[in-house]
PDBQT receptor file of N, H, CA, C and O in Angstrom, charges set to zero:
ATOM      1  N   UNK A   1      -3.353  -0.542  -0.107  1.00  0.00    +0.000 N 
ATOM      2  CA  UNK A   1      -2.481  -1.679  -0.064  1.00  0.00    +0.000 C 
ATOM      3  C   UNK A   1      -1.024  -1.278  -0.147  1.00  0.00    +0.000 C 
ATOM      4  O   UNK A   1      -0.612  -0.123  -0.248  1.00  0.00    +0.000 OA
ATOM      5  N   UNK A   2      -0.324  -2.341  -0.094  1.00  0.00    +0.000 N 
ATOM      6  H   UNK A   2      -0.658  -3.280  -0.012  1.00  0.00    +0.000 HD
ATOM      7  CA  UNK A   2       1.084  -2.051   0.057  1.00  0.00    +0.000 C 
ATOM      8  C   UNK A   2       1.511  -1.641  -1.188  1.00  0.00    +0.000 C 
ATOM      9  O   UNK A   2       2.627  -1.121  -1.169  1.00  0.00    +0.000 OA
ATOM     10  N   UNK A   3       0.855  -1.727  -2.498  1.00  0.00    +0.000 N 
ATOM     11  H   UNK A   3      -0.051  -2.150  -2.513  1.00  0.00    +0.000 HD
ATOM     12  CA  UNK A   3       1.723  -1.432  -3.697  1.00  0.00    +0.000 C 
ATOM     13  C   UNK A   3       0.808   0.073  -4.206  1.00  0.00    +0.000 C 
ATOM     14  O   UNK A   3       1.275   0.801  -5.082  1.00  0.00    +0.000 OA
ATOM     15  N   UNK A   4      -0.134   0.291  -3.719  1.00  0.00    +0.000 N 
ATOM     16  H   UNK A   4      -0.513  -0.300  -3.007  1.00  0.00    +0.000 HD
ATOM     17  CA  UNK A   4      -0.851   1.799  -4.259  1.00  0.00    +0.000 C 
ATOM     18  C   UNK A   4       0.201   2.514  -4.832  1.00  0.00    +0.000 C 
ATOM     19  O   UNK A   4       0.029   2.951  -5.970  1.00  0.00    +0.000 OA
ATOM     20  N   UNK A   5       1.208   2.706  -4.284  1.00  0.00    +0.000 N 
ATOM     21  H   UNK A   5       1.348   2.351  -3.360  1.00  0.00    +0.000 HD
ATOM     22  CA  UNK A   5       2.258   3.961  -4.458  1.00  0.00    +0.000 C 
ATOM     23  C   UNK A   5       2.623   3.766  -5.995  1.00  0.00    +0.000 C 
ATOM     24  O   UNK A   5       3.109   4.724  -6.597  1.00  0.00    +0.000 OA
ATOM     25  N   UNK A   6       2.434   2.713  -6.566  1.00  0.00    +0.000 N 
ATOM     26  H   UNK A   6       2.040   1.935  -6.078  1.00  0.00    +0.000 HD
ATOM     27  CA  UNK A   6       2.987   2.068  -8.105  1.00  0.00    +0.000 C 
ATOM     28  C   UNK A   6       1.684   2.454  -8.907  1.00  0.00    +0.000 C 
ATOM     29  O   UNK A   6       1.865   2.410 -10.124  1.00  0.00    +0.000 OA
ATOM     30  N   UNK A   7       0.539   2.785  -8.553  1.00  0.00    +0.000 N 
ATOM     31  H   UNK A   7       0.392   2.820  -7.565  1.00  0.00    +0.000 HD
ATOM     32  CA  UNK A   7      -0.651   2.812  -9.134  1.00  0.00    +0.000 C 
ATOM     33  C   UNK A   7      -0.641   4.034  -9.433  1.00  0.00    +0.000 C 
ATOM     34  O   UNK A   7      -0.215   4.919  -8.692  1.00  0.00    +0.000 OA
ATOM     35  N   UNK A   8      -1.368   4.284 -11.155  1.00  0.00    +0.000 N 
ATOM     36  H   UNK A   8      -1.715   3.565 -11.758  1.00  0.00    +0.000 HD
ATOM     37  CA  UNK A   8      -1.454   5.575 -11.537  1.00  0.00    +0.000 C 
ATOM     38  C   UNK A   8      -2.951   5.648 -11.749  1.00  0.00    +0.000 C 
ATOM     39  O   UNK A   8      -3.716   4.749 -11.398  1.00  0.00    +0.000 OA
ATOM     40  N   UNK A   9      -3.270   6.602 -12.255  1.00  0.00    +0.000 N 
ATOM     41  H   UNK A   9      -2.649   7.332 -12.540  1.00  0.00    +0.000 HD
ATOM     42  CA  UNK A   9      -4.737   7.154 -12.137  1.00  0.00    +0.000 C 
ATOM     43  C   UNK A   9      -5.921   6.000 -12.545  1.00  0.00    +0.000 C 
ATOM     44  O   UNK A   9      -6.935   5.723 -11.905  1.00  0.00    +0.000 OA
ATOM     45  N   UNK A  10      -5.378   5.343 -14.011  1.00  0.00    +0.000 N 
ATOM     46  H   UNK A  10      -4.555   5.568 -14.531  1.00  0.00    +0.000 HD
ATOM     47  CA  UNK A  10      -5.990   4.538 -14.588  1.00  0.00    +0.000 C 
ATOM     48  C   UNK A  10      -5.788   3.519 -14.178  1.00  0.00    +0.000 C 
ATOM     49  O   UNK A  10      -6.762   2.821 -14.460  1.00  0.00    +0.000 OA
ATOM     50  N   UNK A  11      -5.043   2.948 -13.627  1.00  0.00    +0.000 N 
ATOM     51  H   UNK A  11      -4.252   3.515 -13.398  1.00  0.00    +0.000 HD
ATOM     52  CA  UNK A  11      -4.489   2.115 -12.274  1.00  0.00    +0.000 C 
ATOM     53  C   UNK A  11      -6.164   1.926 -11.361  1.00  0.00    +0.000 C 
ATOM     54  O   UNK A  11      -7.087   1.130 -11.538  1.00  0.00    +0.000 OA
ATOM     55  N   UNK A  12      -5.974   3.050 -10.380  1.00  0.00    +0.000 N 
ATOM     56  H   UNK A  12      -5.224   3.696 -10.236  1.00  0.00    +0.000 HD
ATOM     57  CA  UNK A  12      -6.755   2.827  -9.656  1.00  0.00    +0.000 C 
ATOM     58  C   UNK A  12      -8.183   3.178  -9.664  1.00  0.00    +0.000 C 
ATOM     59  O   UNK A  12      -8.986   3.137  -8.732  1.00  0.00    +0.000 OA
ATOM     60  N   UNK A  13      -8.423   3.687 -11.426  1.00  0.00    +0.000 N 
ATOM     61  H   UNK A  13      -7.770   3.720 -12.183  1.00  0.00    +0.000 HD
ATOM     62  CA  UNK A  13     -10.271   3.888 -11.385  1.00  0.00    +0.000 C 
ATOM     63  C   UNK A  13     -10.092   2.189 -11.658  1.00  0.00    +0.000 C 
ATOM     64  O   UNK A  13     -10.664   1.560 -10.768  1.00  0.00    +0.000 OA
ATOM     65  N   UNK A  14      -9.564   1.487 -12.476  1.00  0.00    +0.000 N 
ATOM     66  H   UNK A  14      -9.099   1.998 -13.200  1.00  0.00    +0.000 HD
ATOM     67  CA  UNK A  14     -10.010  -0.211 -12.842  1.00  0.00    +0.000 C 
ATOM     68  C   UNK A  14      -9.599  -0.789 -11.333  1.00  0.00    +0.000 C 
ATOM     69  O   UNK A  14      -9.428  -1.976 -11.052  1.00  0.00    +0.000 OA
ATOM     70  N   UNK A  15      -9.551  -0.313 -10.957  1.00  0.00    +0.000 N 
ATOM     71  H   UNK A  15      -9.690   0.650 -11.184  1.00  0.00    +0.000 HD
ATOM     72  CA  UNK A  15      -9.070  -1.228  -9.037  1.00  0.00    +0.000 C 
ATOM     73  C   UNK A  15     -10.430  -1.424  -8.755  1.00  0.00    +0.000 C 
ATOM     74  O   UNK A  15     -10.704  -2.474  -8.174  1.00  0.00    +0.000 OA
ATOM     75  N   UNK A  16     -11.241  -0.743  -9.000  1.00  0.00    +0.000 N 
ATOM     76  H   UNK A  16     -11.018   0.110  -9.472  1.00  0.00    +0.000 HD
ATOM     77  CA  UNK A  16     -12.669  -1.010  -8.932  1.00  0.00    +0.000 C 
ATOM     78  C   UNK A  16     -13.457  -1.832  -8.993  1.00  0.00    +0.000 C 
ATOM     79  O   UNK A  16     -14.526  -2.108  -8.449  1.00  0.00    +0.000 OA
ATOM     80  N   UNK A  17     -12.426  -2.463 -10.188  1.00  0.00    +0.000 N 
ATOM     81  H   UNK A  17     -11.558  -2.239 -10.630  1.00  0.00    +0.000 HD
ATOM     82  CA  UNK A  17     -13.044  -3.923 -11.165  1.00  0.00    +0.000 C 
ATOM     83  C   UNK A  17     -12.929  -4.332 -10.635  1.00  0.00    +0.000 C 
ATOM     84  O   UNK A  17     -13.971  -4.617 -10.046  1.00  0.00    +0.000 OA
ATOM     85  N   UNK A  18     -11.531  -5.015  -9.986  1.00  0.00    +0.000 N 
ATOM     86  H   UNK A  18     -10.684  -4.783 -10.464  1.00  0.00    +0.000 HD
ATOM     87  CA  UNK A  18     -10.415  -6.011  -8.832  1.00  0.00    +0.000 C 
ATOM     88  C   UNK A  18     -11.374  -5.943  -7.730  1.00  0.00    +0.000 C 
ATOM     89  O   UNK A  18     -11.831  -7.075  -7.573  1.00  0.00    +0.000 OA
ATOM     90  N   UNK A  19     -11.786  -5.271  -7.053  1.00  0.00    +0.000 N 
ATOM     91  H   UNK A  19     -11.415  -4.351  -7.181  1.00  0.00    +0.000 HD
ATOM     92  CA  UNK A  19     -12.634  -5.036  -6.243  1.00  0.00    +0.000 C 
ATOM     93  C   UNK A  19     -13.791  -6.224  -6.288  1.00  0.00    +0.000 C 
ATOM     94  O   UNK A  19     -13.810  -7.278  -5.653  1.00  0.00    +0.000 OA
ATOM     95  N   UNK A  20     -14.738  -5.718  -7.234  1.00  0.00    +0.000 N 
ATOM     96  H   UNK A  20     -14.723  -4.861  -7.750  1.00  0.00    +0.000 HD
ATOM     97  CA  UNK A  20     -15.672  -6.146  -7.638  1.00  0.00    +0.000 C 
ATOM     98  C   UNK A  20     -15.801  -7.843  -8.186  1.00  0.00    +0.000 C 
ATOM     99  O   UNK A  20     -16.726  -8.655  -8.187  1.00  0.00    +0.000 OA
ATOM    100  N   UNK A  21     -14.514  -7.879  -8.589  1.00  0.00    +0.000 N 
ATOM    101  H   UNK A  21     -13.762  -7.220  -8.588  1.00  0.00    +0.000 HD
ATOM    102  CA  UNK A  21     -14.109  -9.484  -9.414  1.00  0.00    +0.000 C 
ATOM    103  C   UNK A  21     -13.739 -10.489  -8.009  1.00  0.00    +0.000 C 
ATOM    104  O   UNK A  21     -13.846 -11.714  -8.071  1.00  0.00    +0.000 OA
ATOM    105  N   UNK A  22     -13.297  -9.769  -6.763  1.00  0.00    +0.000 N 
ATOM    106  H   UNK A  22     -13.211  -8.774  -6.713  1.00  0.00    +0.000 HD
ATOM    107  CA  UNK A  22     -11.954 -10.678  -5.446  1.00  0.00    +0.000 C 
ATOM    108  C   UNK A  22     -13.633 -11.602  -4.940  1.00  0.00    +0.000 C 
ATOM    109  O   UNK A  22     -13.293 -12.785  -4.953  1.00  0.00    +0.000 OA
ATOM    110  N   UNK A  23     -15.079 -11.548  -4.561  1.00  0.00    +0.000 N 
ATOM    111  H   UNK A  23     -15.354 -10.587  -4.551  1.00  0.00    +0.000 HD
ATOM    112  CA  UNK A  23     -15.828 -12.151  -4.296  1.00  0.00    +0.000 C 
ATOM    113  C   UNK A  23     -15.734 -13.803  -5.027  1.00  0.00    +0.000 C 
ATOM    114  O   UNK A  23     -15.648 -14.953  -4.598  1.00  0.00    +0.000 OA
ATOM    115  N   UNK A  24     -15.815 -13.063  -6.507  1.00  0.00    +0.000 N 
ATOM    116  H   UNK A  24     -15.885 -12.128  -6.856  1.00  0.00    +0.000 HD
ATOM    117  CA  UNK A  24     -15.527 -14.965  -7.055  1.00  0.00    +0.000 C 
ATOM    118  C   UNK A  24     -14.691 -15.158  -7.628  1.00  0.00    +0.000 C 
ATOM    119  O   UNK A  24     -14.806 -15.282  -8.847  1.00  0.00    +0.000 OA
ATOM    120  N   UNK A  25     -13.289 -15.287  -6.899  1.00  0.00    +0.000 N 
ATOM    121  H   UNK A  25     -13.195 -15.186  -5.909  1.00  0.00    +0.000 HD
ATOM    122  CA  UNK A  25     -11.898 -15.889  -6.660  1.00  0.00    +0.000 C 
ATOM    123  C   UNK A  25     -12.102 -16.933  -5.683  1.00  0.00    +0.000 C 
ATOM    124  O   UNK A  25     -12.263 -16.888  -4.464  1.00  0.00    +0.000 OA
ATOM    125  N   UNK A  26     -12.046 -18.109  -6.709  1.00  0.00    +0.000 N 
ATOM    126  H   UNK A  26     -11.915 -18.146  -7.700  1.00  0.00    +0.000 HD
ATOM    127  CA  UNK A  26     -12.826 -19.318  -6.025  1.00  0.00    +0.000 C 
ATOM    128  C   UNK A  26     -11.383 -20.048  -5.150  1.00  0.00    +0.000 C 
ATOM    129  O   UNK A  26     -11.419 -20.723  -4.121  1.00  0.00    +0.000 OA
ATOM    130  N   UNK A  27     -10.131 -19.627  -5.991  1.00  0.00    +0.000 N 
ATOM    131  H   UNK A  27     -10.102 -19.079  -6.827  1.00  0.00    +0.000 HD
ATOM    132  CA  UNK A  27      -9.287 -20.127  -5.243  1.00  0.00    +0.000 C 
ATOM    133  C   UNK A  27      -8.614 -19.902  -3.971  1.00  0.00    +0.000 C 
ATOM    134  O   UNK A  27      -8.196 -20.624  -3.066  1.00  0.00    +0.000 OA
ATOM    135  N   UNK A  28      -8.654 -18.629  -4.217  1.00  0.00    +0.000 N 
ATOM    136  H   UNK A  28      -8.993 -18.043  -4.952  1.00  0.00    +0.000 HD
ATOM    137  CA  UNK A  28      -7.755 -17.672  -2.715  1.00  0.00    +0.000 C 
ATOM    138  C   UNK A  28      -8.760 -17.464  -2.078  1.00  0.00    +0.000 C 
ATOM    139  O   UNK A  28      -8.630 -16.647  -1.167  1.00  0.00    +0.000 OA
ATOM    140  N   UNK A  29      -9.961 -18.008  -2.252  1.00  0.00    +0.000 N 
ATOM    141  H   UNK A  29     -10.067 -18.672  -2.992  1.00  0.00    +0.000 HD
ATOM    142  CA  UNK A  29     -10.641 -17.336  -0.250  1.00  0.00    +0.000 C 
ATOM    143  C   UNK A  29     -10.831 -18.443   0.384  1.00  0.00    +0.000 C 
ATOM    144  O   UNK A  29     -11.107 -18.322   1.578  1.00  0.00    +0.000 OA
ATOM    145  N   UNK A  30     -10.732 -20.122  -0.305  1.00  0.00    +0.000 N 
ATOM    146  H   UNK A  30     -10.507 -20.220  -1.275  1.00  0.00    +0.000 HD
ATOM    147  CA  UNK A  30     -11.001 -20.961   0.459  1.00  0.00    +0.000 C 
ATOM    148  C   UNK A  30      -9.924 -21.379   1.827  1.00  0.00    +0.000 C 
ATOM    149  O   UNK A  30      -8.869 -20.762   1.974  1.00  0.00    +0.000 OA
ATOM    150  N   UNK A  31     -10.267 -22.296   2.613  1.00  0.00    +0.000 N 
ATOM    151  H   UNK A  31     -11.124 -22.798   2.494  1.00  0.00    +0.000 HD
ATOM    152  CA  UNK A  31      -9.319 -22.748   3.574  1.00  0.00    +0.000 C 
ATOM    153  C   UNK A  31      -8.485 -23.756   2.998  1.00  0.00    +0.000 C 
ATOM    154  O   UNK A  31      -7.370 -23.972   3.472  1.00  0.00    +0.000 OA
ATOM    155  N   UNK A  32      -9.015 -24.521   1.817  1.00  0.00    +0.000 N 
ATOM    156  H   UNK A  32      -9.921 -24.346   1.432  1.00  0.00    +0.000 HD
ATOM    157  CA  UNK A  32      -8.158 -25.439   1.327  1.00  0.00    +0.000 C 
ATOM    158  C   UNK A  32      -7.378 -25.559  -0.066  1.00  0.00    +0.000 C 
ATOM    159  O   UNK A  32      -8.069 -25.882  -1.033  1.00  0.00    +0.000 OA
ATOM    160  N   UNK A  33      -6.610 -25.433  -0.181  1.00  0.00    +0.000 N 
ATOM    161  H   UNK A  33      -6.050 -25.171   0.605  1.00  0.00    +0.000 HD
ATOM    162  CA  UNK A  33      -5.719 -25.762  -1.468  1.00  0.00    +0.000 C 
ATOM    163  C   UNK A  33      -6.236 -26.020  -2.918  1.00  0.00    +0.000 C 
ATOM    164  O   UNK A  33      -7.436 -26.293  -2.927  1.00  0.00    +0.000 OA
ATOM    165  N   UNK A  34      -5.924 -26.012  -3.560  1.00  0.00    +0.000 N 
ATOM    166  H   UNK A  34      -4.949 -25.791  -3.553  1.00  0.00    +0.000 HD
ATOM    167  CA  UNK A  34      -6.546 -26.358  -4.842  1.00  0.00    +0.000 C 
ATOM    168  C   UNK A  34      -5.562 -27.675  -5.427  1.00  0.00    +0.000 C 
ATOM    169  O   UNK A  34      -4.336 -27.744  -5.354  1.00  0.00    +0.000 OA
ATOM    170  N   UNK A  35      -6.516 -28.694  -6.032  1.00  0.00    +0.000 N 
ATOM    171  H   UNK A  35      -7.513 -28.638  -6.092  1.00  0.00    +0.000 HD
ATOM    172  CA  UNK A  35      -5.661 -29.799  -6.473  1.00  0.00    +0.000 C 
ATOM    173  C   UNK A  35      -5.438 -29.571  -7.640  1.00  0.00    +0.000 C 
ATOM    174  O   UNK A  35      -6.216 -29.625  -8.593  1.00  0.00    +0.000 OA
ATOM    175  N   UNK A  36      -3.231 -29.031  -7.575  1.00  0.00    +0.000 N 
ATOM    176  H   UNK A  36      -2.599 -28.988  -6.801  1.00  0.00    +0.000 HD
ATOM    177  CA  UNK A  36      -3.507 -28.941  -8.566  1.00  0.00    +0.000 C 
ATOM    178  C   UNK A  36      -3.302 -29.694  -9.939  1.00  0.00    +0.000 C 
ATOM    179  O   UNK A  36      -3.393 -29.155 -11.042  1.00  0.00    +0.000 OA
ATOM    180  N   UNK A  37      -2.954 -31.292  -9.655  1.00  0.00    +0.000 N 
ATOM    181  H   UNK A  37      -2.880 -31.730  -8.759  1.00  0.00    +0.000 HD
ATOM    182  CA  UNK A  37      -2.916 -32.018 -10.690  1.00  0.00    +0.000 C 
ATOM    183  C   UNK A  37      -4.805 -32.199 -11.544  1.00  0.00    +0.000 C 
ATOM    184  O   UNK A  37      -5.161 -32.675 -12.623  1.00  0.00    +0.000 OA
ATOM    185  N   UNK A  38      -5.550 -31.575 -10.433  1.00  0.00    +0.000 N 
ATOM    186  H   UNK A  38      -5.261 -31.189  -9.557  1.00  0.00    +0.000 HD
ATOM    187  CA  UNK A  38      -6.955 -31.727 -11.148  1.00  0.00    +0.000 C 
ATOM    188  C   UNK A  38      -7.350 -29.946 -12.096  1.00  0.00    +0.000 C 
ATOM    189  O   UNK A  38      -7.982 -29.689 -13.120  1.00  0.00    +0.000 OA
ATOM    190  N   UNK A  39      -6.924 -29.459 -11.531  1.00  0.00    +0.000 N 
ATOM    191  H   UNK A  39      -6.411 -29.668 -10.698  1.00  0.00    +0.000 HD
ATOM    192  CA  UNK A  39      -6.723 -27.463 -12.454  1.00  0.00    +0.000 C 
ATOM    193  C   UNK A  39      -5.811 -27.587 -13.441  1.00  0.00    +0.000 C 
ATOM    194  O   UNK A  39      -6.120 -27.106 -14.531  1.00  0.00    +0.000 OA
ATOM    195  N   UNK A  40      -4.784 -28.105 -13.328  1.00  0.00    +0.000 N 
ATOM    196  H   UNK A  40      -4.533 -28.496 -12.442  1.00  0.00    +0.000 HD
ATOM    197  CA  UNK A  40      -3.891 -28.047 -14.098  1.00  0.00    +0.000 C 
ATOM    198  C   UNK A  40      -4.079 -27.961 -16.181  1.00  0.00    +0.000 C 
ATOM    199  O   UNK A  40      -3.734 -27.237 -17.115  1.00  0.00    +0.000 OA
ATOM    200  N   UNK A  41      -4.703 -28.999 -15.972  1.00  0.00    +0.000 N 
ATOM    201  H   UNK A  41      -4.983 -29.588 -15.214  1.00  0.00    +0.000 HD
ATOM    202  CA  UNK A  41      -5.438 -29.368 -17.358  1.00  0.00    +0.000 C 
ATOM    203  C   UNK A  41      -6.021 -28.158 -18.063  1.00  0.00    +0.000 C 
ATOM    204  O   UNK A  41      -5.682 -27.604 -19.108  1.00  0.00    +0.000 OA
ATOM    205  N   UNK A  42      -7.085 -27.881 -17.119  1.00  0.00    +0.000 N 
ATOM    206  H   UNK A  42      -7.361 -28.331 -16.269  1.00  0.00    +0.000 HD
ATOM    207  CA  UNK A  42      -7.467 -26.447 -17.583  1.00  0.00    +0.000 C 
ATOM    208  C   UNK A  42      -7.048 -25.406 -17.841  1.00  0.00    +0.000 C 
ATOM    209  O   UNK A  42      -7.454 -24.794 -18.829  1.00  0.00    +0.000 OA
ATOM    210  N   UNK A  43      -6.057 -24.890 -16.967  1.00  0.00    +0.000 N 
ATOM    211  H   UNK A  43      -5.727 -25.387 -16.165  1.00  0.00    +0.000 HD
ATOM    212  CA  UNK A  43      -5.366 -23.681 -17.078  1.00  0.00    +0.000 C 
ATOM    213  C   UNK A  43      -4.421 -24.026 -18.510  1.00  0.00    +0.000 C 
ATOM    214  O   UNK A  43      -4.711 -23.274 -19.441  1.00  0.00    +0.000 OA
ATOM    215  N   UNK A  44      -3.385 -25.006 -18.807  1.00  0.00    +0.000 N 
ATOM    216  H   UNK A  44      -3.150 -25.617 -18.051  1.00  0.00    +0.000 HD
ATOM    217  CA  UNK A  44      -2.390 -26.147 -19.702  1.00  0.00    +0.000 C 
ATOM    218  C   UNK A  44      -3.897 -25.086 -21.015  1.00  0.00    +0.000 C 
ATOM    219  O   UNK A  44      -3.644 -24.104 -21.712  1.00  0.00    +0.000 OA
ATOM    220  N   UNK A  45      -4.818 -25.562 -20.928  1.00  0.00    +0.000 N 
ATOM    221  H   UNK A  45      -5.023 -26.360 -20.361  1.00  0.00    +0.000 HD
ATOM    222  CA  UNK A  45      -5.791 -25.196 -22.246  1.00  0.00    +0.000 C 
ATOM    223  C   UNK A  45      -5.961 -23.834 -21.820  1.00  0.00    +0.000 C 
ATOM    224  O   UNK A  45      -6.772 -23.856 -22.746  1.00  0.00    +0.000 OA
ATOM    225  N   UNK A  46      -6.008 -22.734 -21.375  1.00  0.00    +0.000 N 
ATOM    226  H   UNK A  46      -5.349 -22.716 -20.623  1.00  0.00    +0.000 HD
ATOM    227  CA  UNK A  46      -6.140 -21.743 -21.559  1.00  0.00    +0.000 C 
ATOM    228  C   UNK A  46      -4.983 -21.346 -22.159  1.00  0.00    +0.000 C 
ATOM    229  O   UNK A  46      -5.040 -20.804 -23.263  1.00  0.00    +0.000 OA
ATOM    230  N   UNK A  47      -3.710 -21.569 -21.488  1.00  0.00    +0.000 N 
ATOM    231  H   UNK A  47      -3.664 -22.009 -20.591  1.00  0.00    +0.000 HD
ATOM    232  CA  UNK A  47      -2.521 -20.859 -22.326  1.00  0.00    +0.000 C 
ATOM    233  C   UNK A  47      -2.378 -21.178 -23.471  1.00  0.00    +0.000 C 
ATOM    234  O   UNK A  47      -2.176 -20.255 -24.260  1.00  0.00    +0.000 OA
ATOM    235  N   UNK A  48      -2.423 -22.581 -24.007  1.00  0.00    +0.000 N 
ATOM    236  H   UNK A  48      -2.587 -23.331 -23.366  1.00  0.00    +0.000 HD
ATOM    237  CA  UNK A  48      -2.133 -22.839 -25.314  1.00  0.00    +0.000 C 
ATOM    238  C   UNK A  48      -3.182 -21.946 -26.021  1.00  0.00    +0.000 C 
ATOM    239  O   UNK A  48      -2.936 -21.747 -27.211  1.00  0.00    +0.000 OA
ATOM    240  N   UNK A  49      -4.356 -21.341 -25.504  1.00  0.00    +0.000 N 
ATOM    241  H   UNK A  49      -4.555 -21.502 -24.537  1.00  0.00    +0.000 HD
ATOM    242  CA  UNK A  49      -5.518 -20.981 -26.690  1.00  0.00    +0.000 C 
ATOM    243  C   UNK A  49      -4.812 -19.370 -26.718  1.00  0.00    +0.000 C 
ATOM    244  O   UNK A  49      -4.991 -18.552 -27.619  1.00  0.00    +0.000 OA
ATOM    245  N   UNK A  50      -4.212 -19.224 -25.838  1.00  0.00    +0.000 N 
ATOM    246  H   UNK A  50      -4.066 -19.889 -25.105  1.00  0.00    +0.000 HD
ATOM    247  CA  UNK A  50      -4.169 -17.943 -25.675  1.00  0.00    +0.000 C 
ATOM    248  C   UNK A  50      -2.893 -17.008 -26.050  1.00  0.00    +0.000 C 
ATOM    249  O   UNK A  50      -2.985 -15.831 -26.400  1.00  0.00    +0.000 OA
ATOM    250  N   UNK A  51      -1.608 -17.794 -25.903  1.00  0.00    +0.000 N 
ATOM    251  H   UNK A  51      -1.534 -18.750 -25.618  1.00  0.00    +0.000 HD
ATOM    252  CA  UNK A  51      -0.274 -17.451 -26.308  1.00  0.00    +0.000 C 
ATOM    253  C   UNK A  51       0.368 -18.561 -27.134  1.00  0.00    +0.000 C 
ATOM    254  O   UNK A  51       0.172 -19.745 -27.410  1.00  0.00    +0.000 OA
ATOM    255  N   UNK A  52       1.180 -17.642 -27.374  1.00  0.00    +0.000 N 
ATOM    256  H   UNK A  52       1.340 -16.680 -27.150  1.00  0.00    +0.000 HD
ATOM    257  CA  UNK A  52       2.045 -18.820 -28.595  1.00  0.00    +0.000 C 
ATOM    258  C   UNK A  52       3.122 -19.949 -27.925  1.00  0.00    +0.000 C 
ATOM    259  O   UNK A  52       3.486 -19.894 -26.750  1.00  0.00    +0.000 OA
ATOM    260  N   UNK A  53       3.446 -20.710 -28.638  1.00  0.00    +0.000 N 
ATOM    261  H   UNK A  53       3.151 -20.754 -29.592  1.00  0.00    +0.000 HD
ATOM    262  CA  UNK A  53       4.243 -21.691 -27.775  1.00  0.00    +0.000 C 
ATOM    263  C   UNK A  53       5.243 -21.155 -27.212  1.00  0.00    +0.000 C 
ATOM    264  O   UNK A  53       5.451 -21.410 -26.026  1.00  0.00    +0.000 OA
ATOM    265  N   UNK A  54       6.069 -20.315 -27.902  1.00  0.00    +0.000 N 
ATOM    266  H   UNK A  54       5.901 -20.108 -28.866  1.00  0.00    +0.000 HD
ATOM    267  CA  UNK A  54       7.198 -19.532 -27.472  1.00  0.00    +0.000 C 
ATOM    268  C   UNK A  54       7.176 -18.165 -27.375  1.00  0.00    +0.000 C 
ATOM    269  O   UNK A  54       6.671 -17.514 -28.289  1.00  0.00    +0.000 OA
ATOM    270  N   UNK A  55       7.765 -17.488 -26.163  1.00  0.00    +0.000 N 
ATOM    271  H   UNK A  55       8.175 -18.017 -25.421  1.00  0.00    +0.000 HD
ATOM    272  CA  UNK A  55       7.076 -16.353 -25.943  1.00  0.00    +0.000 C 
ATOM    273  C   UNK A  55       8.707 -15.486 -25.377  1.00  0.00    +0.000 C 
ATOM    274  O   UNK A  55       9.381 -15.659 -24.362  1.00  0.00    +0.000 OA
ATOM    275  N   UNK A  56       8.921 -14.360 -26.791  1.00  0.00    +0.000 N 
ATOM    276  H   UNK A  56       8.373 -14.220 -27.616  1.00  0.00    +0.000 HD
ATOM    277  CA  UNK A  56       9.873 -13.416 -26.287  1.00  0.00    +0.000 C 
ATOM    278  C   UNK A  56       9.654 -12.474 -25.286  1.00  0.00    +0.000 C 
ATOM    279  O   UNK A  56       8.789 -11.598 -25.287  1.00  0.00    +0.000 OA
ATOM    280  N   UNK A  57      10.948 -12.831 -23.962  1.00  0.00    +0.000 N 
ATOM    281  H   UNK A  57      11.651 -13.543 -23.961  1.00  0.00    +0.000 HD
ATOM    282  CA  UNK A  57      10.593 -11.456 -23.229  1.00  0.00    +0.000 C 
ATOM    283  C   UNK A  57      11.202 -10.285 -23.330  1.00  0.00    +0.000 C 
ATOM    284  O   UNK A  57      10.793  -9.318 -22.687  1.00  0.00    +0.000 OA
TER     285      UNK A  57
């Protein structure tokens, strides 16, 4: 791919995974869009479970 050149060793043995995971990526292989006032909700609950409200960069 276009970004390999950025990839280091451990990089590209887990590319493997990516590999293995791109089949059920339910969003990016379809022809149609995702609605996202209907995803939204869900994802809204993953972040809150997952990071803090405020997040230093």
């Amino acid at each position: 791919g276009a970004y390999t050149y950025l990839m280091n060793d451990t990089d590209v043995r887990m590319f493997e995974w990516v590999r293995k995971f791109n089949p059920y990526d339910l969003y990016s292989k379809g022809r149609e869009r995702p609605n996202l006032q209907e995803i939204l909700p869900y994802y809204q609950d993953l972040v809150s479970e997952f990071f803090p409200d405020q997040i230093d960069w």
